[in-house]
C-alpha positions as a printed Julia matrix, in Angstrom:
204×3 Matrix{Float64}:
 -43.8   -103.92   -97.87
 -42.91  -106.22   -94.97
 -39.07  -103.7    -94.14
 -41.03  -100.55   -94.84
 -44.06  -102.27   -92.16
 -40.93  -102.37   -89.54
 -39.56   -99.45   -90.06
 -42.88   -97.54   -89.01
 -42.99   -99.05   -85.89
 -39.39   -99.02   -85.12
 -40.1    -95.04   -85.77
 -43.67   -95.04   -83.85
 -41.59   -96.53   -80.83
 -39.1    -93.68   -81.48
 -41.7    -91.21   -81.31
 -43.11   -91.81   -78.15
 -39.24   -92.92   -76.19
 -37.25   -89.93   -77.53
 -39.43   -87.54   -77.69
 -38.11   -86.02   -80.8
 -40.53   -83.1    -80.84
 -37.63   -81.73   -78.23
 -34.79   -81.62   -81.17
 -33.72   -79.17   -83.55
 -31.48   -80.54   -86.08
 -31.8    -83.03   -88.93
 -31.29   -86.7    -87.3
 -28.73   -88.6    -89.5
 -26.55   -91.91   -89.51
 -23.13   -91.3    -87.71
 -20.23   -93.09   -88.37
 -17.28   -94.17   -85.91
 -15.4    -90.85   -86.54
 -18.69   -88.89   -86.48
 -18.42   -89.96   -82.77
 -15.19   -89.39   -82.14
 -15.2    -86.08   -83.61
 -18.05   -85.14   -81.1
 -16.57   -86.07   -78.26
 -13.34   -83.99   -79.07
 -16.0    -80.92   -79.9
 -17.6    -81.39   -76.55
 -14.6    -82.81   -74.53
 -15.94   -84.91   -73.0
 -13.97   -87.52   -71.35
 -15.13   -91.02   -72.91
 -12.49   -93.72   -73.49
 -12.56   -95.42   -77.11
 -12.57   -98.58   -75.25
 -15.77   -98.24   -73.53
 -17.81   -96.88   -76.46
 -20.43   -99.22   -78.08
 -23.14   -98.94   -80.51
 -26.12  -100.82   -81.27
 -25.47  -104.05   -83.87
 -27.96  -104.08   -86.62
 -31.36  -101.96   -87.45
 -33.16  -104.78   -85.94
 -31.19  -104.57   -82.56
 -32.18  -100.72   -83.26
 -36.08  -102.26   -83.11
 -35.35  -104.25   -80.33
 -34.25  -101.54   -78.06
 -36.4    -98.88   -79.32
 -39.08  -100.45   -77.67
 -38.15   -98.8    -73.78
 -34.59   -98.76   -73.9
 -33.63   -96.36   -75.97
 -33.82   -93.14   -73.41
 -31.02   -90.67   -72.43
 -29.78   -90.16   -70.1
 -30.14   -93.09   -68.09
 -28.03   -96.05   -66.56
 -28.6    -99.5    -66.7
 -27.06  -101.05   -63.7
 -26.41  -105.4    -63.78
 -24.98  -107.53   -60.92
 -21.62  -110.01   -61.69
 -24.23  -112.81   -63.25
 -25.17  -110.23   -65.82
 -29.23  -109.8    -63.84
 -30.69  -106.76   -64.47
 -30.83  -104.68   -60.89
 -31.34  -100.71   -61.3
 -32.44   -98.05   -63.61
 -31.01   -95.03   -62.36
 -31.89   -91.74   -64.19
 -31.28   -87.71   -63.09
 -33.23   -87.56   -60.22
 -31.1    -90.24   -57.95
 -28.02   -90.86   -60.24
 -25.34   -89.12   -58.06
 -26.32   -90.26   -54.62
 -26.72   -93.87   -56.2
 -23.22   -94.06   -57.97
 -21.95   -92.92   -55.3
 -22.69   -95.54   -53.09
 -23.05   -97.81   -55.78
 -22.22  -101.12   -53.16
 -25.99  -100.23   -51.91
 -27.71  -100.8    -54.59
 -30.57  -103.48   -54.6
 -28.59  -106.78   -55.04
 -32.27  -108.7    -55.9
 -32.6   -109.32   -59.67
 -35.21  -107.27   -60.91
 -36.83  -109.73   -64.05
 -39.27  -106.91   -65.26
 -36.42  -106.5    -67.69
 -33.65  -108.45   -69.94
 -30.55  -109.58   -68.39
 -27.33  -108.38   -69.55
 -27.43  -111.32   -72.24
 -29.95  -109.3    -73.8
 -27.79  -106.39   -74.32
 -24.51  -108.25   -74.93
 -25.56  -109.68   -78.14
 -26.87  -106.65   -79.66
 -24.16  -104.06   -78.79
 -20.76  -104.02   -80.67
 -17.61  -101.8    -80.22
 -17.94   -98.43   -82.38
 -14.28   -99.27   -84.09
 -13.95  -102.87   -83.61
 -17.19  -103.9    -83.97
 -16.55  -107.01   -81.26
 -19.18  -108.03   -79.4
 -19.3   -107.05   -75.69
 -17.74  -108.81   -73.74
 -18.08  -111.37   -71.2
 -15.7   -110.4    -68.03
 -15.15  -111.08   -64.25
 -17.15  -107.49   -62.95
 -19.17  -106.92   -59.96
 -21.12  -104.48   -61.73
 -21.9   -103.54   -65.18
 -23.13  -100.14   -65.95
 -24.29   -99.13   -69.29
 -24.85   -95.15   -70.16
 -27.29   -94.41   -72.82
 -26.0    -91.48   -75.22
 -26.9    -90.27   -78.46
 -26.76   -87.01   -81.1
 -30.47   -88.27   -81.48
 -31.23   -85.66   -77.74
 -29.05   -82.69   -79.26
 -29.29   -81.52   -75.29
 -26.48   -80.4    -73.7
 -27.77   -81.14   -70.48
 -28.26   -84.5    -70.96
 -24.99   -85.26   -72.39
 -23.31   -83.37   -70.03
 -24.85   -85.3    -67.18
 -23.82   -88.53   -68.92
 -20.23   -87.17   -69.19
 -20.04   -86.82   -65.07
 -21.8    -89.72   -64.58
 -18.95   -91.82   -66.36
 -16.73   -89.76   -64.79
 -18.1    -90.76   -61.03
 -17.6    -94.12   -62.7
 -14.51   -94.14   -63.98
 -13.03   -92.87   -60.17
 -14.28   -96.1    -58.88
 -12.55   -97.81   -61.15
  -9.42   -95.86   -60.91
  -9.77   -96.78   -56.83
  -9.59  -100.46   -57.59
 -13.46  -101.16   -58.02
 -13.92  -104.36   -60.08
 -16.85  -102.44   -62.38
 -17.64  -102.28   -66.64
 -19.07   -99.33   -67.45
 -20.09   -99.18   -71.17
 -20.92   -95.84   -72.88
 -24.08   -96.89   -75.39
 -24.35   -94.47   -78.54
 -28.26   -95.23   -79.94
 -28.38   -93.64   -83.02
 -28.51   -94.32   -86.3
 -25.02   -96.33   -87.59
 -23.25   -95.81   -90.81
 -21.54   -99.57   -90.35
 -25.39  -101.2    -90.15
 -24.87  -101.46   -93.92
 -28.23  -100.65   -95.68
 -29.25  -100.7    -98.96
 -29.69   -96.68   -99.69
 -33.44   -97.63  -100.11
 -33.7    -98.32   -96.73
 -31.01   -95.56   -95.39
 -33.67   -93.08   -97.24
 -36.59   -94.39   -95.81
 -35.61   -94.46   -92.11
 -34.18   -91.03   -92.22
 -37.63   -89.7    -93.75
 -39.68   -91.3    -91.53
 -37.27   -90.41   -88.44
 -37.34   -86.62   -89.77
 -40.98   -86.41   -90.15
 -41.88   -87.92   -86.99
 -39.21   -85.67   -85.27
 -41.49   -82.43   -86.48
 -44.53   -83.51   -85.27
């Protein structure tokens, strides 16, 4: 009673963060080729090394509650401190000029410790990393949307990204997949009952 009790509101967060009265088809678990076969469908031009996905269903939980909406950048300073949320209506002037942004700590939200322990590589399943960067950046993505818009505006964001780094810019950017993970490794109880819920909320 207690795993079916967080499921609902895992799914109640979902409901009200992803809006997922806006999308069409079934919502599923996707597995590591499952990504990589979409970004070869879309071409889109993500790098394998910068792909993560959320740990566990409980890191699911833990993120589902605000952090969980696409697309959007979370943007943290060398010491891992949260500084910027940047979203579509100031993302291209921002990135940029990303040198400009606020260099204050905003502590409304989680640092990049947070994050760090929750996310793992899609294929290697290592934890991110800690590294020397002046700037992390972490892109939200997801089938969960099934919006070509959005995705497409995550796709040139990393790209704006990616040029800095190309031009020597000391920066991490990490390209966060939220949905549903094959690798989480649920009973098929549970697999069942989170996709039912998911689904049913998702028609509402």
């Amino acid at each position: 009673m207690k795993k079916i009790k967080i499921i609902l509101s895992i799914l109640i967060y979902m409901n009200f963060n992803l809006g997922f009265s806006q999308v069409d088809s079934e919502i599923n678990f996707i597995s590591s080729d499952s990504i990589e076969n979409y970004i070869k469908v879309k071409n889109l031009s993500f790098e394998n090394q910068d792909i993560y996905v959320l740990k566990n269903l409980e890191s699911f939980k833990t993120y589902s509650q605000g952090y969980l909406k696409s697309p959007v950048i979370y943007v943290f300073n060398s010491k891992g401190n949260y500084l910027d949320f940047i979203h579509n209506a100031n993302a291209e002037k921002k990135l940029s000029n990303f040198k400009k942004i606020n260099r204050k700590p905003n502590k409304d939200y989680p640092d990049l410790k947070f994050w760090r322990e929750k996310l793992i590589h899609f294929n290697s399943k290592q934890i991110l990393e800690e590294r020397n960067s002046d700037f992390y950046f972490v892109l939200n993505w997801g089938f969960l949307h099934n919006d070509e818009e959005s995705i497409e505006l995550i796709n040139h964001w990393y790209d704006v990204l990616k040029r800095h780094q190309d031009n020597g810019e000391n920066i991490k950017v990490v390209l966060l997949n939220i949905d549903l993970q094959d690798q989480w490794d649920l009973s098929p109880e549970s697999r069942e009952n989170v996709l039912k819920i998911v689904n049913a909320w998702k028609k509402k």
